[in-house]
N, CA, C and O atoms as a printed pandas DataFrame, in Angstrom:
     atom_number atom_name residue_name chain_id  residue_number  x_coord  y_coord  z_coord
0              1         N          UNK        A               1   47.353    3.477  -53.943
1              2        CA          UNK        A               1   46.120    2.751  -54.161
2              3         C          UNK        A               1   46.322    1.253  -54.070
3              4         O          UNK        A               1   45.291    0.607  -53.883
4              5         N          UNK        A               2   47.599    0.495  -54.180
5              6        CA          UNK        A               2   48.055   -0.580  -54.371
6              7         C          UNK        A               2   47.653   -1.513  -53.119
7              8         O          UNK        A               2   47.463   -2.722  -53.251
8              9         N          UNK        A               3   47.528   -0.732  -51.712
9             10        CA          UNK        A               3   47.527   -1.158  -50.226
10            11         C          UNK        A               3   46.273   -0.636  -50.013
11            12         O          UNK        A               3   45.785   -0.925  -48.920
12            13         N          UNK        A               4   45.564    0.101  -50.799
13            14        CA          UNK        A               4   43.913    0.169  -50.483
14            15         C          UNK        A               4   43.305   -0.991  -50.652
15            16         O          UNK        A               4   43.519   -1.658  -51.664
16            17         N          UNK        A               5   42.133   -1.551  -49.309
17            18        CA          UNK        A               5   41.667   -2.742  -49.853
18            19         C          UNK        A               5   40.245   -1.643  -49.924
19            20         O          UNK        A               5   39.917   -0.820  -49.069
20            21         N          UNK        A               6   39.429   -2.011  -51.490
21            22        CA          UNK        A               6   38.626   -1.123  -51.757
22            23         C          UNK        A               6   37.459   -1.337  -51.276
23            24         O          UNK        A               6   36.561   -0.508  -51.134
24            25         N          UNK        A               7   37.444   -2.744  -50.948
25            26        CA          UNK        A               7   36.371   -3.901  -50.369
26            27         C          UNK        A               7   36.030   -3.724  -48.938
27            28         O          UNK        A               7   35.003   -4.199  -48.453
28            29         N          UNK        A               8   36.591   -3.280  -48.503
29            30        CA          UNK        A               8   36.932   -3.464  -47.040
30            31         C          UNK        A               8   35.653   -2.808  -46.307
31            32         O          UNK        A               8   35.295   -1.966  -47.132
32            33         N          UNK        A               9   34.840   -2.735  -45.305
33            34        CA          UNK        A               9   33.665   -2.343  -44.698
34            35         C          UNK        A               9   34.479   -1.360  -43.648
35            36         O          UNK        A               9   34.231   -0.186  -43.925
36            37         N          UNK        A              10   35.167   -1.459  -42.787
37            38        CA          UNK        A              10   36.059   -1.203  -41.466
38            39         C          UNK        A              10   36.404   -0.071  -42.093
39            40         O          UNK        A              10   37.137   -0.537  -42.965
40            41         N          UNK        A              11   36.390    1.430  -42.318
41            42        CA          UNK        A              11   36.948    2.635  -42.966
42            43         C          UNK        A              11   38.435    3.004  -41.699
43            44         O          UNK        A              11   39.219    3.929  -41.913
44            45         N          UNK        A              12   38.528    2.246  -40.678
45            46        CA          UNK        A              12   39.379    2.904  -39.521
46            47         C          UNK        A              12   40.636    2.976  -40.203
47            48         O          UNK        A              12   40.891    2.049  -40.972
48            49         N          UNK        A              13   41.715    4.170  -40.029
49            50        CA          UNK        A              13   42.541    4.299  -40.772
50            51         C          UNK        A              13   43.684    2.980  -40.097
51            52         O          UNK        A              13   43.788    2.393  -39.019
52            53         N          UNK        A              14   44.452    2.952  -41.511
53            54        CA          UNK        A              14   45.648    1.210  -40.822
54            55         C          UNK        A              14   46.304    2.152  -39.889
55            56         O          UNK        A              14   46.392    3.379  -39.859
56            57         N          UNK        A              15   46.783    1.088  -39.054
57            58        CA          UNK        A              15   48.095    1.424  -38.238
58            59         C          UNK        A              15   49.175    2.536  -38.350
59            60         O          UNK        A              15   49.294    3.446  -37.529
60            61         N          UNK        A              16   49.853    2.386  -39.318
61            62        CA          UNK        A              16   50.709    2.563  -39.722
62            63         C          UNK        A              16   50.666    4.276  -40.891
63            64         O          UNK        A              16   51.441    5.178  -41.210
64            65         N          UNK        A              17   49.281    3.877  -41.138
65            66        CA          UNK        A              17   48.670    5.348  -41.929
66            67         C          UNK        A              17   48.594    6.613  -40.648
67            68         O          UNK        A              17   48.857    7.807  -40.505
68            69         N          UNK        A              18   48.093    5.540  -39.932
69            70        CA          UNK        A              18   47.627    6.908  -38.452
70            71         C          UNK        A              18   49.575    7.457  -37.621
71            72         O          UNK        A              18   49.896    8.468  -36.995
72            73         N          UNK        A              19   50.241    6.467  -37.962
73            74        CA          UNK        A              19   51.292    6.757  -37.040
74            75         C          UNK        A              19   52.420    7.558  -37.735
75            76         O          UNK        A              19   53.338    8.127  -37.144
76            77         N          UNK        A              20   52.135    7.504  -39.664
77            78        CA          UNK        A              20   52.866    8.365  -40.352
78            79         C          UNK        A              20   51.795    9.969  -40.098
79            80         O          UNK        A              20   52.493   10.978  -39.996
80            81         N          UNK        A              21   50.793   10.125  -40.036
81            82        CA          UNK        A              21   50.189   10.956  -40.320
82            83         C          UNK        A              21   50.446   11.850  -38.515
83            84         O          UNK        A              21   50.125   13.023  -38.323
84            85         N          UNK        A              22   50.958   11.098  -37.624
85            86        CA          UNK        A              22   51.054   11.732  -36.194
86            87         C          UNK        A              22   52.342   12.464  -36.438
87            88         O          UNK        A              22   52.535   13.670  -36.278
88            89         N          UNK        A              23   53.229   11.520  -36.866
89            90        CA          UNK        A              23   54.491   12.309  -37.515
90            91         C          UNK        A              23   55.111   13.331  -38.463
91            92         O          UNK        A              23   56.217   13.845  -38.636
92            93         N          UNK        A              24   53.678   13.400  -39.092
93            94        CA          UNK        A              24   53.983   14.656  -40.032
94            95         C          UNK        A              24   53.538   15.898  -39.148
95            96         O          UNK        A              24   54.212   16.910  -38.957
96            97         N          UNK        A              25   52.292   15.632  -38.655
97            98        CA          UNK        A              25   51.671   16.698  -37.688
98            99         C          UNK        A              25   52.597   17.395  -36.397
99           100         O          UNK        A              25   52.356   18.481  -35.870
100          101         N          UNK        A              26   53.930   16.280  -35.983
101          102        CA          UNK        A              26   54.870   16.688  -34.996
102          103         C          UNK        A              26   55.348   17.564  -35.797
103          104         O          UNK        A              26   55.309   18.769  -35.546
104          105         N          UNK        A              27   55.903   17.024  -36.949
105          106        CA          UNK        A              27   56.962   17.693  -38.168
106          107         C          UNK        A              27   56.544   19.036  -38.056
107          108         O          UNK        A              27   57.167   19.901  -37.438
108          109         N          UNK        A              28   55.565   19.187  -38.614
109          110        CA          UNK        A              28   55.024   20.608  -39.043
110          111         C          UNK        A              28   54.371   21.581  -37.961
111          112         O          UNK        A              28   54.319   22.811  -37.941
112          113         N          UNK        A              29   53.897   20.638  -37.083
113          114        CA          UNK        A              29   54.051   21.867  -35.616
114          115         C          UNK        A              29   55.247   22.244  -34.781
115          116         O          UNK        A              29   55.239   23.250  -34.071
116          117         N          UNK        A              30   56.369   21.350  -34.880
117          118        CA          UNK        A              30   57.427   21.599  -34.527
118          119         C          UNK        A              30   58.246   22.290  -35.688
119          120         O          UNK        A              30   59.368   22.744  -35.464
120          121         N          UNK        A              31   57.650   22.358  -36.946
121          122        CA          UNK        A              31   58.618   23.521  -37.996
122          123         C          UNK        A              31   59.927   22.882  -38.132
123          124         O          UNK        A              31   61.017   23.449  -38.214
124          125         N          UNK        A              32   59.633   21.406  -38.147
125          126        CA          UNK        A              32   60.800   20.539  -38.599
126          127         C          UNK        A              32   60.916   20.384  -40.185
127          128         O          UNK        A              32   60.850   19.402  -40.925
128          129         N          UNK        A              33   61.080   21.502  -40.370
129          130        CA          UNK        A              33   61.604   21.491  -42.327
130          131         C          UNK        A              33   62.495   20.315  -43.159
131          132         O          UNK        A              33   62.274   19.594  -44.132
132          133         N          UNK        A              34   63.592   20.522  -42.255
133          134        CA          UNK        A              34   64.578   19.055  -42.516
134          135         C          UNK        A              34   63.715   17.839  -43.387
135          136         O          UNK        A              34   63.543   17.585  -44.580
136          137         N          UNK        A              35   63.158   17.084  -41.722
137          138        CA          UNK        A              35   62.559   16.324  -41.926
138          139         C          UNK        A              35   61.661   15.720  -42.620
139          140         O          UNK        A              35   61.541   14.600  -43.115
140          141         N          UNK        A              36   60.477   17.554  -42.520
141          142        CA          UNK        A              36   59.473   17.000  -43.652
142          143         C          UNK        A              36   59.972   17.042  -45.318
143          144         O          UNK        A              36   59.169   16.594  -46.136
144          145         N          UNK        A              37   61.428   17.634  -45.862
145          146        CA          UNK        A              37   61.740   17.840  -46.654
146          147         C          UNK        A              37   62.628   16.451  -47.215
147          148         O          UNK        A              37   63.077   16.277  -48.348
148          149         N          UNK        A              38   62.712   15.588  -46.093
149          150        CA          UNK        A              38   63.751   13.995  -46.503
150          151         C          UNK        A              38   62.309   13.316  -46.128
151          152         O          UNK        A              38   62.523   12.600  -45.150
152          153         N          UNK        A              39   61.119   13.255  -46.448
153          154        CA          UNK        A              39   60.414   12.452  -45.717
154          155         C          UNK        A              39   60.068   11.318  -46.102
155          156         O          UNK        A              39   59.010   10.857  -45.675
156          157         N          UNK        A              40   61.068   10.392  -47.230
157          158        CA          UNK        A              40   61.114    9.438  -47.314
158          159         C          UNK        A              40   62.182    9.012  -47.104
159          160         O          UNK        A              40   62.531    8.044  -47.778
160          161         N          UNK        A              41   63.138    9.580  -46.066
161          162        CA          UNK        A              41   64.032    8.886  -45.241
162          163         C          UNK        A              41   64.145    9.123  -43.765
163          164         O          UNK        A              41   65.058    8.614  -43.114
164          165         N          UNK        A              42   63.174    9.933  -43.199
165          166        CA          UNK        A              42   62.926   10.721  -42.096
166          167         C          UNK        A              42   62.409    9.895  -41.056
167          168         O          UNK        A              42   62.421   10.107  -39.844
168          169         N          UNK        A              43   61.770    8.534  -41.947
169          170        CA          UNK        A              43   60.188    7.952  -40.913
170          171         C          UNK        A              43   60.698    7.118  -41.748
171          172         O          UNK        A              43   61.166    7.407  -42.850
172          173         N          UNK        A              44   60.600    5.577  -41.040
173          174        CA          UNK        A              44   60.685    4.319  -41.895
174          175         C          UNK        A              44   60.030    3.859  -42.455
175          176         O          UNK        A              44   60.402    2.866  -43.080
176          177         N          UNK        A              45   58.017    4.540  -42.601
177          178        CA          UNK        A              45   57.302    4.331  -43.662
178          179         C          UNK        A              45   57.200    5.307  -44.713
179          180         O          UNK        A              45   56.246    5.227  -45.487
180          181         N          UNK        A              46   58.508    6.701  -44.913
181          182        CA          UNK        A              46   57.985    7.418  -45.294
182          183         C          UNK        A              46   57.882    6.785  -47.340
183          184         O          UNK        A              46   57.159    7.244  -48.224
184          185         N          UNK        A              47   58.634    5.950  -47.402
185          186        CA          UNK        A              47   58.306    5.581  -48.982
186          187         C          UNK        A              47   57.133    4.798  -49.085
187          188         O          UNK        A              47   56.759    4.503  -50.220
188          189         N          UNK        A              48   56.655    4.511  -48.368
189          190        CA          UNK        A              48   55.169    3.738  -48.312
190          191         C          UNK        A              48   53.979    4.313  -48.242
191          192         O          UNK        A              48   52.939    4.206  -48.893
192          193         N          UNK        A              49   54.483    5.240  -46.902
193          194        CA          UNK        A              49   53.277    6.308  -46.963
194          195         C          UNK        A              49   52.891    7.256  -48.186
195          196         O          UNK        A              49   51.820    7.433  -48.766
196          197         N          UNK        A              50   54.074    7.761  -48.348
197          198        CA          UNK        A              50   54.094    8.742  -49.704
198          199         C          UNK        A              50   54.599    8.196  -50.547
199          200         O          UNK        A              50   55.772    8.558  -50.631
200          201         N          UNK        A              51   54.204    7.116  -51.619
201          202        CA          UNK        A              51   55.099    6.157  -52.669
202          203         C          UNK        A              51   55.580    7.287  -53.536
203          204         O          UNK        A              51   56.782    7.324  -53.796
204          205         N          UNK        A              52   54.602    8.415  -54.116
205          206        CA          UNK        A              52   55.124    9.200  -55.330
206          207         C          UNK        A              52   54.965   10.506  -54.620
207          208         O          UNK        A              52   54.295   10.612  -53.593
208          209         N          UNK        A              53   55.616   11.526  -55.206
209          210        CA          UNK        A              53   55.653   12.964  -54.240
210          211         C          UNK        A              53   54.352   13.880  -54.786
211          212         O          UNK        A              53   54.255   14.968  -54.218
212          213         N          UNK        A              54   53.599   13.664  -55.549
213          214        CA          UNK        A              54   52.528   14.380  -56.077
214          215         C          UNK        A              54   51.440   14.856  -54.904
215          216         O          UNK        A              54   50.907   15.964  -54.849
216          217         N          UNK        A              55   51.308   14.118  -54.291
217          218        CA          UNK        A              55   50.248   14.873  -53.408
218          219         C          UNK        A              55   51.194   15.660  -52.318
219          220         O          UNK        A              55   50.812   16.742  -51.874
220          221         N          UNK        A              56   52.431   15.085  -51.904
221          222        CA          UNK        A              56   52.869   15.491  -50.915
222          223         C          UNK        A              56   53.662   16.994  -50.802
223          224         O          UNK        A              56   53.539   17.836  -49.913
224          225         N          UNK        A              57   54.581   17.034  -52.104
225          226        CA          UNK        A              57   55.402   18.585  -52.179
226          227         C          UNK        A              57   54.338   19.447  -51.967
227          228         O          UNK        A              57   54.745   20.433  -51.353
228          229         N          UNK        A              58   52.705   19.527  -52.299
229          230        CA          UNK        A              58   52.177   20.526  -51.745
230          231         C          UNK        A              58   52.467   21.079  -50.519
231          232         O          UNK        A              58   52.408   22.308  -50.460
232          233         N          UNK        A              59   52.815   20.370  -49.363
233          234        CA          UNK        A              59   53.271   20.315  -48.469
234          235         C          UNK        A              59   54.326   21.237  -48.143
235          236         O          UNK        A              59   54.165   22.133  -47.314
236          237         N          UNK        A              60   55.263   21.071  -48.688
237          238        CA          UNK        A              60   56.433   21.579  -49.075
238          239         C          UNK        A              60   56.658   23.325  -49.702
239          240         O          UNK        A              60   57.582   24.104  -49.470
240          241         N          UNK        A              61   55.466   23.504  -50.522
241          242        CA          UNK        A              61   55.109   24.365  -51.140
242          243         C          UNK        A              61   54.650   25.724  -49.786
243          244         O          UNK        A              61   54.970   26.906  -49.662
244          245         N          UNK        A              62   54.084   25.117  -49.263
245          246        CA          UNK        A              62   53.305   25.783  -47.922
246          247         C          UNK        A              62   54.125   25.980  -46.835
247          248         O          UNK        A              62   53.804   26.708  -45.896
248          249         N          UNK        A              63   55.263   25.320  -46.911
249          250        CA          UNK        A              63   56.198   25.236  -46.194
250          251         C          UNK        A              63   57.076   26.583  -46.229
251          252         O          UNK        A              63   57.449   27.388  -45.374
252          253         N          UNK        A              64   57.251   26.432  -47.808
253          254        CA          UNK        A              64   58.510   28.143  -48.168
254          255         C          UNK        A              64   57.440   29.006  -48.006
255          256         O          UNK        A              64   57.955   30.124  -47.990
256          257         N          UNK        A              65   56.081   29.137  -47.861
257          258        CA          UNK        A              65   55.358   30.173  -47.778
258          259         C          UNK        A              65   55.250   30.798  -46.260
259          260         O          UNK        A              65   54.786   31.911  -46.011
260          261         N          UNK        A              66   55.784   29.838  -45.262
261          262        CA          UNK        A              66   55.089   29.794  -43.851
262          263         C          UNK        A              66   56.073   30.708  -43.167
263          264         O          UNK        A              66   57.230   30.325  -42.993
264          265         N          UNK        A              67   55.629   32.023  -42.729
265          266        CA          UNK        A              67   56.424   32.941  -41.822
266          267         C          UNK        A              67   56.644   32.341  -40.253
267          268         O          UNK        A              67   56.000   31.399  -39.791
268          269         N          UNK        A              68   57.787   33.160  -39.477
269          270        CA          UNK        A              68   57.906   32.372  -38.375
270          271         C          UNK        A              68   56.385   32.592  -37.493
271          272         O          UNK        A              68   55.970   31.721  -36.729
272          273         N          UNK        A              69   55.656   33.884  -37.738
273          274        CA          UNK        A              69   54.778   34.057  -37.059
274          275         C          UNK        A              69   53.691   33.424  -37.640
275          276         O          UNK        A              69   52.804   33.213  -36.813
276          277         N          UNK        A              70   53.464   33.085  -38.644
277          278        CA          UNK        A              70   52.022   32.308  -38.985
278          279         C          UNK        A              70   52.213   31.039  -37.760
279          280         O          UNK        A              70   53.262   30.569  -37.321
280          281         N          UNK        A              71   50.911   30.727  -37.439
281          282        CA          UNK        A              71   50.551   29.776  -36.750
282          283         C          UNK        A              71   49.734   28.615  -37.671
283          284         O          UNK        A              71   49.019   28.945  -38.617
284          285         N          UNK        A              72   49.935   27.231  -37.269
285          286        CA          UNK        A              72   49.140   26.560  -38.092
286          287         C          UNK        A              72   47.825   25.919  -37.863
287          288         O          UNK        A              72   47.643   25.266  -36.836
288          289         N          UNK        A              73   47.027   26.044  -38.630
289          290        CA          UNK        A              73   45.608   25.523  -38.342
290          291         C          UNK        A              73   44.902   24.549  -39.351
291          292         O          UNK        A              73   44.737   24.734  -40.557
292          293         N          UNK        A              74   44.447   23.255  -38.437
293          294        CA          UNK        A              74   44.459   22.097  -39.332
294          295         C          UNK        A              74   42.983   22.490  -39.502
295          296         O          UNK        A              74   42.432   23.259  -38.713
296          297         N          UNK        A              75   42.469   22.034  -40.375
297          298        CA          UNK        A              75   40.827   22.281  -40.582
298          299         C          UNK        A              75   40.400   20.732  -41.168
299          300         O          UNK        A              75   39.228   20.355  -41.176
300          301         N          UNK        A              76   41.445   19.962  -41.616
301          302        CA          UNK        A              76   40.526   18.482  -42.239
302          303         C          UNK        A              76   42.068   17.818  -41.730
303          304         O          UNK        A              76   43.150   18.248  -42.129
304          305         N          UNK        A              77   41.815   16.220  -40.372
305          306        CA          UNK        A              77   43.121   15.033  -39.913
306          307         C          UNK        A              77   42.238   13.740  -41.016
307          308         O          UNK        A              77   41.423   13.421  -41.881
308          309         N          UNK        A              78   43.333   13.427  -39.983
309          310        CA          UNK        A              78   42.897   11.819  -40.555
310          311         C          UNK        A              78   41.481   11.548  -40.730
311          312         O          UNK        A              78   40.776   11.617  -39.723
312          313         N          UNK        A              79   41.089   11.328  -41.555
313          314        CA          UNK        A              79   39.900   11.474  -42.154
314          315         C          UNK        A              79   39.427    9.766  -42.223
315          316         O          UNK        A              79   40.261    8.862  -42.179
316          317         N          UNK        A              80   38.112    9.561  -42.324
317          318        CA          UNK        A              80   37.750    7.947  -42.144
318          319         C          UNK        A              80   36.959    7.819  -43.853
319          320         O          UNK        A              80   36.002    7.051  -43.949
320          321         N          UNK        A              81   37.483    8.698  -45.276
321          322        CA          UNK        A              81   37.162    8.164  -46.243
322          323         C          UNK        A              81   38.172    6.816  -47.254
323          324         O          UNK        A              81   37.831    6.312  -48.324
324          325         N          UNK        A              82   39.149    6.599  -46.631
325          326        CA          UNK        A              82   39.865    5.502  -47.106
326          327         C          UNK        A              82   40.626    5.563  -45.894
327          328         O          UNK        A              82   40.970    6.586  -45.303
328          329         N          UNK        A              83   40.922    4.042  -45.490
329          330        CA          UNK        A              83   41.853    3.876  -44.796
330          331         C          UNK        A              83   43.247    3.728  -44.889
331          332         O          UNK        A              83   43.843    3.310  -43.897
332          333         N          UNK        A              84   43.910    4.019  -45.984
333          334        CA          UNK        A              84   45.517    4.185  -46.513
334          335         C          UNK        A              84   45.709    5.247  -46.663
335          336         O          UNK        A              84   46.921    5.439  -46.750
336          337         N          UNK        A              85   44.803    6.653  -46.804
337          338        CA          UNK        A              85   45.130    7.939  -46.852
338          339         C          UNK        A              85   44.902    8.671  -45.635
339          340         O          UNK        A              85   44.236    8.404  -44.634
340          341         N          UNK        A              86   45.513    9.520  -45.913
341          342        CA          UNK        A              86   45.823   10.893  -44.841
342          343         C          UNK        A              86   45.438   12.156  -45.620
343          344         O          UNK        A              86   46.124   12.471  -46.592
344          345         N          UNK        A              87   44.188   13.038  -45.190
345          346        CA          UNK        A              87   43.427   14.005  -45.661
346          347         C          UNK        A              87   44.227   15.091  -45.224
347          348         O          UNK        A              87   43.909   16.134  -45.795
348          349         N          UNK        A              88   45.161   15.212  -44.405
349          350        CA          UNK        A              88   45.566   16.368  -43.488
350          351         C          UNK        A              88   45.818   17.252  -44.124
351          352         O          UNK        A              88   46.718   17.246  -44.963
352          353         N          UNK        A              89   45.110   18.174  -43.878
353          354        CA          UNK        A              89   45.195   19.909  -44.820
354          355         C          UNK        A              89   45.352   21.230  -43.275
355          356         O          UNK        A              89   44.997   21.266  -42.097
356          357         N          UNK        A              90   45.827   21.802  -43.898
357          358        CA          UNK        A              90   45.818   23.116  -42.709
358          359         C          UNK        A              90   46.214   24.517  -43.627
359          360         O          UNK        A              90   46.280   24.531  -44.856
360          361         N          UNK        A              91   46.454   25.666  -42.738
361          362        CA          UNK        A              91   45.809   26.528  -43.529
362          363         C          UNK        A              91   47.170   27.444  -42.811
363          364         O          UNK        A              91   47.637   26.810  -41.865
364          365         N          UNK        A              92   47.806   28.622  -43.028
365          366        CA          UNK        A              92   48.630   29.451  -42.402
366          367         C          UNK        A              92   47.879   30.799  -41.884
367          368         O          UNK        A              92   47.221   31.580  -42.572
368          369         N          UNK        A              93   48.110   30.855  -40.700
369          370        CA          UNK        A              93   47.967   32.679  -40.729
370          371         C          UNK        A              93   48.001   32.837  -39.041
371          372         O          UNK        A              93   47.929   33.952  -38.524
């Protein structure tokens, strides 16, 4: 919330929000576990992007659940309700 400007009119997500959020989406369609599992050393914004792990181990969670055959399906990206967050949700099956 610290890098949210709350003021701001322009909802377009920053730079840098859109280019961590392309990288998780490689991560996890490519079933790069590693990565998304160091992902605040994986990506050089990943301590910025994700300062605290609370929203993110969900992630993670879905991860030990995901068979090789589930396919993934995003249903909500980058979303234009704050521009420092990343909405990205998807679903297994």
């Amino acid at each position: 919330l610290a890098m949210q400007k709350m003021q701001r009119r322009d909802m377009t997500p920053y730079g840098w929000e859109a280019d961590y959020d392309r990288w998780i989406k490689g991560k996890l369609d490519t079933r790069d576990v590693q990565a998304l599992v160091q992902y605040e050393t994986s990506h050089p914004l990943g301590k910025i992007a994700a300062p605290t792990p609370d929203h993110y181990v969900p992630v993670l969670y879905s991860l030990g659940m995901m068979d090789k055959a589930d396919e993934l399906h995003y249903f909500y990206e980058l979303g234009a309700g704050l521009p420092a967050f990343s909405e990205r949700s998807f679903w297994l099956g």
